[in-house]
C-alpha positions as CSV (number, residue, x, y, z in Angstrom):
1,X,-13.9,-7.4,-26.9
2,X,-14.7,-9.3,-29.9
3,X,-11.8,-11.5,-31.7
4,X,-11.8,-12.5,-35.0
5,X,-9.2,-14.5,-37.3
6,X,-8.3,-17.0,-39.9
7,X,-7.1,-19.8,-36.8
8,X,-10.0,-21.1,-34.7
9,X,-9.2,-20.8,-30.8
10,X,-8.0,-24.8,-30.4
11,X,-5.4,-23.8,-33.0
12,X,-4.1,-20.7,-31.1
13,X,-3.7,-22.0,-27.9
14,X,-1.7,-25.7,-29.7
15,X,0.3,-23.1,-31.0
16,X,1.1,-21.4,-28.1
17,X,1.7,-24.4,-26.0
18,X,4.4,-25.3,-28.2
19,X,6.3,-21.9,-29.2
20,X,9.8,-21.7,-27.2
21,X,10.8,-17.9,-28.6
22,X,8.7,-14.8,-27.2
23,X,6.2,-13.3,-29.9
24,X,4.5,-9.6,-30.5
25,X,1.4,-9.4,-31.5
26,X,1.4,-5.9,-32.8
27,X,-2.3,-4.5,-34.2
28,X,-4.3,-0.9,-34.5
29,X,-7.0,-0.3,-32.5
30,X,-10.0,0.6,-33.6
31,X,-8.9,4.5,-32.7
32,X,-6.2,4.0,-34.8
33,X,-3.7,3.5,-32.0
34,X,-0.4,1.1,-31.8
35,X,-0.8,-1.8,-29.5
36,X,1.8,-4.3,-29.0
37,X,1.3,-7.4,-26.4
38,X,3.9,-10.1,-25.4
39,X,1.8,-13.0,-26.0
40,X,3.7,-15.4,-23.6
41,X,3.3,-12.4,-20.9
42,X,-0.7,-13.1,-21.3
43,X,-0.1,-17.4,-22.1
């Protein structure tokens, strides 16, 4: 799987470290499919 964004990896995971409220990341596939991930499930 290839990620892209605007935040550099360092800047993700600083962020993550210090969110207290459960997040969705919600984005199409490249089928055009719905996926939606609990991102403190996966941190």
């Amino acid at each position: 799987m290839r990620l892209k964004g605007p935040w550099p990896n360092e800047r993700v995971a600083a962020y993550l470290d210090e969110a207290v409220i459960p997040m969705r990341l919600a984005v199409a596939s490249a089928s055009g499919a719905p996926l939606v991930l609990s991102l403190w499930f996966f941190w």
